[in-house]
C-alpha positions in Angstrom: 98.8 80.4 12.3 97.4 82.7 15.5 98.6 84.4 18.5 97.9 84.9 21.7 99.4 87.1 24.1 101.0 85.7 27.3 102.0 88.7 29.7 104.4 90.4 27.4 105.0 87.8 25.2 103.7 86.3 21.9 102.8 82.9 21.6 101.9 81.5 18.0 99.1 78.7 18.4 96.5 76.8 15.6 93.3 75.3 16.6 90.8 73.1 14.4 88.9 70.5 14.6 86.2 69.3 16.6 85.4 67.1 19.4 87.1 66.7 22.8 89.8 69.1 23.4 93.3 68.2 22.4 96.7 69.9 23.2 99.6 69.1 21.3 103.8 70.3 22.5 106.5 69.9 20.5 110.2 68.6 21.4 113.1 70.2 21.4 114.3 69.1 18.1 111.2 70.3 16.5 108.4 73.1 16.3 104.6 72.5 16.3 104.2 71.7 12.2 106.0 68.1 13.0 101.9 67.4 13.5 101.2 68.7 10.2 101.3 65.0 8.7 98.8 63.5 11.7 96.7 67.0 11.9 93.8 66.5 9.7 93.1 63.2 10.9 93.3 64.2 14.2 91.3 67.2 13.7 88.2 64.9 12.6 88.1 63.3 16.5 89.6 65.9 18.7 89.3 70.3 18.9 93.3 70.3 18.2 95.4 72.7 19.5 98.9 73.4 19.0 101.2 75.6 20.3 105.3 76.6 19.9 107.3 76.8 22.6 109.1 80.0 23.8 111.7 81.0 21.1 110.5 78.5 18.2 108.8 78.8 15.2 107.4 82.3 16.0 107.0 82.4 19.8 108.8 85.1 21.3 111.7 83.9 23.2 111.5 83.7 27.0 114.0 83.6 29.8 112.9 79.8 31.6 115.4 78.5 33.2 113.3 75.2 34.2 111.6 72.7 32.9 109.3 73.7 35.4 109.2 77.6 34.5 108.2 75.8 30.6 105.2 74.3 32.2 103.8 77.3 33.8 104.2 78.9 30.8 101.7 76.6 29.2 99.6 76.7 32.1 99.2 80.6 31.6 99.0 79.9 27.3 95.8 77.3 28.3 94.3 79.6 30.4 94.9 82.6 27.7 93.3 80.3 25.1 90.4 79.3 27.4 91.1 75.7 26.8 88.6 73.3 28.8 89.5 72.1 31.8 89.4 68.1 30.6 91.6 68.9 28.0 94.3 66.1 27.0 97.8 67.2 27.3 100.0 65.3 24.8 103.7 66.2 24.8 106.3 64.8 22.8 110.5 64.7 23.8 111.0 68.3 25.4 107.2 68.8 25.4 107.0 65.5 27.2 109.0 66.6 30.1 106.9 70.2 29.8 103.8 68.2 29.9 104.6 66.2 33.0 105.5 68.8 35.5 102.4 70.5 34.0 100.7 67.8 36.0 102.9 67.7 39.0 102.3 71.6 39.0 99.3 72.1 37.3 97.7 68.7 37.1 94.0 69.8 37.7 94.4 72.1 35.0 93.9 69.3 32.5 92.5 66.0 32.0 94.5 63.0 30.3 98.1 63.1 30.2 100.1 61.6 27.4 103.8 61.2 26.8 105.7 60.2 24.1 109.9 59.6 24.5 110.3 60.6 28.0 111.7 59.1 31.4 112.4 60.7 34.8 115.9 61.7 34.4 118.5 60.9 31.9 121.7 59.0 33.4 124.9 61.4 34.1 126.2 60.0 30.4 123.2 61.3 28.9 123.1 64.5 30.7 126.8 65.2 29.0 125.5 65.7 25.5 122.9 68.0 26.3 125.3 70.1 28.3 127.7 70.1 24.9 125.1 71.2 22.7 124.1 74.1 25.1 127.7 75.3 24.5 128.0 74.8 21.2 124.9 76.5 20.4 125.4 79.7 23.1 128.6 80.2 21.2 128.3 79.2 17.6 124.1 79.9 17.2 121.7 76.7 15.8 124.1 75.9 13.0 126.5 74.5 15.5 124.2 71.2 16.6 121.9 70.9 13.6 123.5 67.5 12.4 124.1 66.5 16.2 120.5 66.8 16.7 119.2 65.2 13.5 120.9 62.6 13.9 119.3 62.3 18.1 116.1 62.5 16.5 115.7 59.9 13.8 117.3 56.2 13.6 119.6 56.4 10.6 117.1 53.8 8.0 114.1 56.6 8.6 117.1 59.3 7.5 118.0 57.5 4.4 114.3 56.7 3.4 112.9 60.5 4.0 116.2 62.9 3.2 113.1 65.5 2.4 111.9 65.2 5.6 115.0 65.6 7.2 116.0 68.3 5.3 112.5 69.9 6.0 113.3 69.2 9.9 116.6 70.2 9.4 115.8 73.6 8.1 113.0 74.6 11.1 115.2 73.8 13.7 117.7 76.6 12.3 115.3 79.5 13.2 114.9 78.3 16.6 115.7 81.0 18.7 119.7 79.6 19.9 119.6 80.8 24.0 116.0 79.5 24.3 117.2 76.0 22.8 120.3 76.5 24.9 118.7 77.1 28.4 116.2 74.0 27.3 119.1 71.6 26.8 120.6 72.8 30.2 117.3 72.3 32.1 117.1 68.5 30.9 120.6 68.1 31.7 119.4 69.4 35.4 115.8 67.7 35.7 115.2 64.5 37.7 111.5 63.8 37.8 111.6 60.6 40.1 110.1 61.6 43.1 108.0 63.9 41.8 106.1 62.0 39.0 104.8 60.1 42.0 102.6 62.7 42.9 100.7 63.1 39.1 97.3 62.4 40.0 96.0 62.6 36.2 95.4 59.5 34.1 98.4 58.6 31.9 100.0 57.0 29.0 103.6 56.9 28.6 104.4 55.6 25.4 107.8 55.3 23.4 109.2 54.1 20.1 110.7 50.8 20.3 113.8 52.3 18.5 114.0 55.6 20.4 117.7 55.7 21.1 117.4 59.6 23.1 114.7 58.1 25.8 115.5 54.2 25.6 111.9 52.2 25.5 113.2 50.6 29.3 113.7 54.5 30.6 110.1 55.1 29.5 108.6 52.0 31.0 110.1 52.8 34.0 108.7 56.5 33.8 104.9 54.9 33.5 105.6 52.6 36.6 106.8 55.2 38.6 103.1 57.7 38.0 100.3 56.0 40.1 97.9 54.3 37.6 99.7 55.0 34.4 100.1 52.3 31.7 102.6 51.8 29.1 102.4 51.5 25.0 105.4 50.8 23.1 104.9 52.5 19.1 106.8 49.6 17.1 109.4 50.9 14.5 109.6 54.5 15.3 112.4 55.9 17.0 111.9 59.7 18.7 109.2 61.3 16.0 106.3 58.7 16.2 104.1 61.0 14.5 106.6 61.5 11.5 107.7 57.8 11.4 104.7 56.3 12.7 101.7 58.6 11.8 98.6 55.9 12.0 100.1 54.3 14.9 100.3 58.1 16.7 96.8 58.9 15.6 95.3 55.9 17.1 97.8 56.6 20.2 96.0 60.1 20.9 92.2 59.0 20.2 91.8 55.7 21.1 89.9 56.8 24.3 
């Protein structure tokens, strides 16, 4: 892994590959090797770069208090990289969110946008977990959600087939820095994105796994009706990881155009 230095922070990045450019942001739940499984097949059609996130894997933690402050953050890390300006943006959960107001704020920035297990603002019972896990976390540190948000991010048959991918899973999310994943739970339980994904002017895809309980397939759909032009694709048996339960389907999701 690489770094690259944003203002006065740290940001840990890998780029290979070549082709058209590619950039690739993480949920919340995980860091940026949930691509390693999908990387060297994407590597052999795109210029693939990932990045983490403020306060995982080894980023160095930030103060954003928005999902909003998260996407100019990128905005400043793609710049700092000297990524091309018809890059494709593909965010996944967390990064999803991050990648959208990247357009709404920063849509000529980038070319394609793709999303994966996102919607433009979770319903009040949704926001409630989010809003636990931020207190549990700012006063017990990651250990305090790690089963919680396990068991959000895969449907329970994909747990009890892969317990070695969980556990691997299980394992980065614990050195995720605990505010950062605090004030990011917080900002989804605050975000509404339904006026403002109007205004996205980039050409989407807003896709979701048809057994995605955390961003329900209908949410998602009506995400993709709400951003002029965008179109829908539903990834059959995966829930919120497509590219750890449905690694081919992903792959052809990210470079079929």
């Amino acid at each position: 892994m690489a770094f690259v230095r944003v203002g006065a922070s740290e940001v840990e990045y890998d780029r290979r590959g070549k082709g058209a450019s590619l950039l690739l942001v993480h949920s919340l739940l995980t860091e940026m090797t949930v691509f390693d499984t999908v990387l060297a097949a994407l590597a052999e059609k795109r210029a693939v770069t990932r990045i983490n996130l403020p306060g995982f894997g080894a980023s160095s933690p930030l103060h954003l208090g928005s999902v909003g402050d998260h996407a100019d953050h990128v905005a400043r890390v793609m710049d700092a990289l000297e990524l091309p300006k018809d890059t494709t943006v593909f965010g996944n959960g967390f990064g999803a969110f991050v990648a959208l107001e990247l357009a709404i704020r920063h849509g000529t920035r980038f070319g394609r946008l793709i999303v994966a297990d996102t919607l433009a603002a979770f319903p009040e019972a949704a926001r409630v977990p989010f809003r636990g896990m931020a207190e549990r976390v700012s006063a017990g540190g990651m250990a305090a959600v790690l089963d919680t948000a396990i068991a959000r991010m895969f449907p329970e048959d994909f747990s009890k087939r892969n317990p070695e991918v969980v556990a691997e899973r299980k394992a980065a999310l614990g050195k995720v820095d605990a505010q950062c994943f605090a004030r990011a739970c917080l900002a989804l339980a605050s975000l509404d994105l339904s006026e403002k994904a109007k205004t996205i002017t980039n050409e989407t895809l807003v896709s979701c796994g048809s057994l995605d309980q955390t961003t329900p397939p209908a949410l998602a759909r009506a995400l993709a009706e709400m951003i002029p032009g965008a179109y829908y694709q539903e990834i059959p048996g995966s829930g919120h990881c497509p590219m750890l339960e449905q690694p081919e389907q992903f792959v052809q999701l990210l470079t079929s155009r």
